[in-house]
N, C-alpha and C positions, 0 to 999 in steps of 0.2 A: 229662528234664523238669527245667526249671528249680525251684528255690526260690518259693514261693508272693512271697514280697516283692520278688526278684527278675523273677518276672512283672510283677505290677505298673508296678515302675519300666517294663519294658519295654514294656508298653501303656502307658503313659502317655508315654512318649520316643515311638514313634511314633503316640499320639492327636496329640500337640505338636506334632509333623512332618507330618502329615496335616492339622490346621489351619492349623496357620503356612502353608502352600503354600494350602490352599484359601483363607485371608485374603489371600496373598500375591496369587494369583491373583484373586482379586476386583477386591483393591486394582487390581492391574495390567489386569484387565477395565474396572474405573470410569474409569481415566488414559485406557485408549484410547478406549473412547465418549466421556472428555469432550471427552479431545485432538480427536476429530471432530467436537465439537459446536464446538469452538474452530473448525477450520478451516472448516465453514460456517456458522459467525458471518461468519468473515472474509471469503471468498468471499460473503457477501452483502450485507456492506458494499461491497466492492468495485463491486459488481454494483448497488446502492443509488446507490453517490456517479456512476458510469456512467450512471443512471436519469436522476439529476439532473439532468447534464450534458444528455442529449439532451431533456431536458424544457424545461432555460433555453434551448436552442438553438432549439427549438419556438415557445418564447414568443415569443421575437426576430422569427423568420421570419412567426409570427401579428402581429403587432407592427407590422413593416414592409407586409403584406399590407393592414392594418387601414389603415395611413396613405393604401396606393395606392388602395384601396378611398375614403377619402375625397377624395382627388383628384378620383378620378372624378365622385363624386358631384358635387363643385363644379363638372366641366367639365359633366357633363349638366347641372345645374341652369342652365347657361347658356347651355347648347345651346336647352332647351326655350325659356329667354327670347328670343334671337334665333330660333327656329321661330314664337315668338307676333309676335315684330317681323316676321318677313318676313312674314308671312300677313295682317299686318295691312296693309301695303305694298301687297302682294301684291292685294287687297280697293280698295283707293284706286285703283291701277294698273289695274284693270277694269273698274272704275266712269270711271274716268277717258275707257277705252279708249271706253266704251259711250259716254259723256256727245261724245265726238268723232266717233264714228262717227252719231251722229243730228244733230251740228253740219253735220259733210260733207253727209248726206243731206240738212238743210232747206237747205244754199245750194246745193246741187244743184239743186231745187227753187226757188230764187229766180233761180237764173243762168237754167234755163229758161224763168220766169217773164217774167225780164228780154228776153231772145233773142227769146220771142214778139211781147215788148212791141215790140220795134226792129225787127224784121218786119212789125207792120202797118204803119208808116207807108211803109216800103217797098215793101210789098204797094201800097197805095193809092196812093204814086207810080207806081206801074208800070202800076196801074190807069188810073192818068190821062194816064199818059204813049201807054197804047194807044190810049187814049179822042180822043184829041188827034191821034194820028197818021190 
């Protein structure tokens, strides 16, 4: 057995060495989980400014979609205008068609009228021409 002062020193040499290593170890525990927290910072930055990227590319394509979207709207809105011209043509042109077809029918009705008229005197000549024979 060692000297009582002699112990000592030597529990104390390796308490010192049995800290040192378990600080040492900590220390070198804390470096790796930070080093980890470091590299998924980075990795999610990476992964962030990637976000970005396809978000601005998004907006573009929203962007341009927005524009053909109002195109159209201004072709329809002119669509409907020429649908309200033609229909309104369209309206005139039947009314027109009506307004002719009752024109034909009353001179139809007067050429008859007419035809009649120039048949009796013919009628009556013939009349008289029988009369006479």
């Amino acid at each position: 057995m060692l000297p009582n002062h002699l112990q000592r020193t030597t529990v104390t040499v390796d308490s010192f060495w049995t800290d040192g290593w378990a600080s040492y170890s900590a220390k070198s525990s804390t470096e790796a989980k930070l080093n980890d927290v470091k590299a998924v910072v980075a990795r999610s930055m990476v992964l962030i400014k990637e976000a970005e990227g396809s978000l601005n590319e998004s907006k573009q394509k929203l962007r341009i979609v927005a524009d053909e979207v109002d195109k159209l709207n201004v072709d329809l809105q002119t669509a409907k205008s020429n649908v309200a011209e033609l229909s309104k043509r369209y309206a005139h042109a039947t009314r027109a068609q009506e307004l002719m077809a009752k024109a034909v029918e009353e001179a139809n009705e007067h050429m008859s009228s007419l035809v009649d008229k120039v048949a009796e005197p013919e009628n009556a000549l013939d009349s008289l021409k029988a009369e006479c024979s």
